[in-house]
C-alpha positions in Angstrom: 106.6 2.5 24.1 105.3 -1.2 24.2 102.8 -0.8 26.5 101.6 3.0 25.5 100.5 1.1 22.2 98.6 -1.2 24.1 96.4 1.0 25.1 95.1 1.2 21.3 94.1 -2.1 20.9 90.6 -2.9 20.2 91.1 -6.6 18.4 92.8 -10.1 19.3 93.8 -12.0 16.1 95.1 -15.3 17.0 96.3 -18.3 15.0 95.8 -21.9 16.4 98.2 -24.1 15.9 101.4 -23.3 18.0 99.5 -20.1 19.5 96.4 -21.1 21.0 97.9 -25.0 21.3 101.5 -26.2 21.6 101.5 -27.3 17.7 100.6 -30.9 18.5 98.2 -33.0 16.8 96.9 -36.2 17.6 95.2 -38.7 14.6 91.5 -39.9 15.7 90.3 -43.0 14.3 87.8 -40.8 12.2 91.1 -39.2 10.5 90.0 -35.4 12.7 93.4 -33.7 14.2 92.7 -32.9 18.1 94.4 -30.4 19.9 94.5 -29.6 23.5 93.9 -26.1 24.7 94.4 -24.3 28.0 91.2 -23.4 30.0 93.7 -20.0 31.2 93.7 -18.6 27.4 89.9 -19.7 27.1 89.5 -17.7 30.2 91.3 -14.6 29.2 89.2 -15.0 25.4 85.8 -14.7 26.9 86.6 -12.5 29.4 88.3 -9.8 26.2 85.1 -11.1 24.8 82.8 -10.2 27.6 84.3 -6.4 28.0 84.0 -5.6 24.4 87.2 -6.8 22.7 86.9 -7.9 19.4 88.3 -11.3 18.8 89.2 -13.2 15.1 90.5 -16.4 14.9 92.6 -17.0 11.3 94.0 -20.4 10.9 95.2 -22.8 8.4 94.0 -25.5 10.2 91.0 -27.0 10.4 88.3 -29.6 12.4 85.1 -29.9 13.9 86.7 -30.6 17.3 88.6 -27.0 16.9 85.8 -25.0 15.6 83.5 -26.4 18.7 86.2 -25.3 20.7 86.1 -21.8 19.5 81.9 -21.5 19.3 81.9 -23.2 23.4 83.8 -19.6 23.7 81.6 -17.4 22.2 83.7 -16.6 19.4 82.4 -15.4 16.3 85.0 -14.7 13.9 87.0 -18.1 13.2 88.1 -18.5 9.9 89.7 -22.3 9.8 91.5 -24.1 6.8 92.4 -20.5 5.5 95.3 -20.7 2.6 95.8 -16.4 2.4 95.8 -14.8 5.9 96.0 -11.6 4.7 93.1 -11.4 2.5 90.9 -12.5 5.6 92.8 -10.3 7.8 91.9 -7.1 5.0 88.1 -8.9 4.8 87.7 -8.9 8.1 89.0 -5.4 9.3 86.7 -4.0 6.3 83.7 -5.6 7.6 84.3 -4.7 11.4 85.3 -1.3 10.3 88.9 -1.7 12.5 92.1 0.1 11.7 95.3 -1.9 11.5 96.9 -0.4 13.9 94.4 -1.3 16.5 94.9 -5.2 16.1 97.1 -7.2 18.4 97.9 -10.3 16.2 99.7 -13.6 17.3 101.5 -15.9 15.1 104.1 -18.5 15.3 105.3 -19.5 11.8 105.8 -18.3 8.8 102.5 -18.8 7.1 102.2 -15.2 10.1 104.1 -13.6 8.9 102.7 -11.2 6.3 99.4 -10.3 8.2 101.9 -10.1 11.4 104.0 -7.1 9.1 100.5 -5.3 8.8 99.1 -4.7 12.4 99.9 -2.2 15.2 101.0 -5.2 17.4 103.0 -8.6 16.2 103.2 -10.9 18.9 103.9 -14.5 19.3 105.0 -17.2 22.1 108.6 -18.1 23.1 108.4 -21.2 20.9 107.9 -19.3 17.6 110.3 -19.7 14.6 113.3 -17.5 13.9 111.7 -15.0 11.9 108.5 -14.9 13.2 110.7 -13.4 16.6 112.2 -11.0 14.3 109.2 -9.2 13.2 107.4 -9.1 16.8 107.1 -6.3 19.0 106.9 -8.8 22.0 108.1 -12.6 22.4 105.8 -13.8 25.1 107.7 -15.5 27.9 105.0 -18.5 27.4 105.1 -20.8 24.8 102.4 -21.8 22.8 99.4 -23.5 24.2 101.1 -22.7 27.8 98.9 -19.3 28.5 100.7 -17.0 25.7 97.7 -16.0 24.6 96.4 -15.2 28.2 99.6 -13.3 28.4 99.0 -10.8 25.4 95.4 -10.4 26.4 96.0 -9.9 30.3 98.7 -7.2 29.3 96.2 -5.2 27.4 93.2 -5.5 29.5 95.7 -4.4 32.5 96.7 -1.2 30.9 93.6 -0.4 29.7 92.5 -1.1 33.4 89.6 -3.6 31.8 91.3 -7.1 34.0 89.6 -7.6 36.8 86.1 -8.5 36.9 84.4 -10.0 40.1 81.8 -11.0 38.6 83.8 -14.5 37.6 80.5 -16.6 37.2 79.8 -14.6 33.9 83.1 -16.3 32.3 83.0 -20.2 32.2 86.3 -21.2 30.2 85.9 -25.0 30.9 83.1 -24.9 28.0 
């Protein structure tokens, strides 16, 4: 059943921290929070990117660092330092003209968990909170920042048979 609804998903909505990093933040001298992120999600991003895939980034937090991060991937959609997930997860799919049920969303804690209640996937990484597990159709194996979001985005693009793609030198994740 998991994976036949796969094969509707259109749309990757990730949060940041705790999905797309480990939930670690580290205090510059200028007072910016850096994160580290893992070249295998960017990777799988650009790659959903390059064979159509539609790809939103909603987080509450914020940064120059992070959003450089995201437009290095060719991501247009990231919404940073966003207080009500859900009304930029209704914005968004009205704008893109995208159905709910063709979203694949990935949270970690509860500030998720709403907008996670609304799509045709929930997913999030082993490390998510108590309730955010409840309310997911799949706990990725990986934790957050470790490739769970590679994980999610590998399993569609397999059974939608969109994965492979030797033409690697189109997709430069170290950006």
């Amino acid at each position: 059943m998991f994976l036949e609804k796969l094969k509707t998903i259109t749309t990757f909505i990730f949060d940041v921290d705790g999905v797309l990093t480990d939930g670690t933040a580290m205090a510059s001298a200028s007072g910016e929070l850096l994160r580290t992120f893992n070249i295998k999600d960017g990777y799988a991003l650009q790659l959903a990117l390059k064979k159509g895939y539609q790809i939103c980034i909603i987080s509450g937090s914020s940064g120059q660092a992070t959003q450089l991060r995201f437009q290095n991937l060719g991501l247009k959609h990231v919404y940073l330092g966003v207080s009500n997930k859900v009304e930029i997860f209704e914005q968004y799919l009205g704008e893109n003209k995208i159905a709910p049920n063709q979203v694949l969303y990935m949270g970690d804690d509860m500030p998720d968990f709403e907008v996670m209640q609304l799509v045709g996937i929930a997913t999030c990484p082993a490390d998510a909170v108590e309730e955010i597990k409840q309310i997911s159709h799949y706990i990725s194996p990986k934790k957050g920042g470790q490739t769970a979001v590679r994980d999610v985005i590998e399993k569609v693009l397999k059974v939608q048979q969109q994965w492979v793609d030797l033409n690697l030198s189109a997709v430069d994740a170290s950006k």
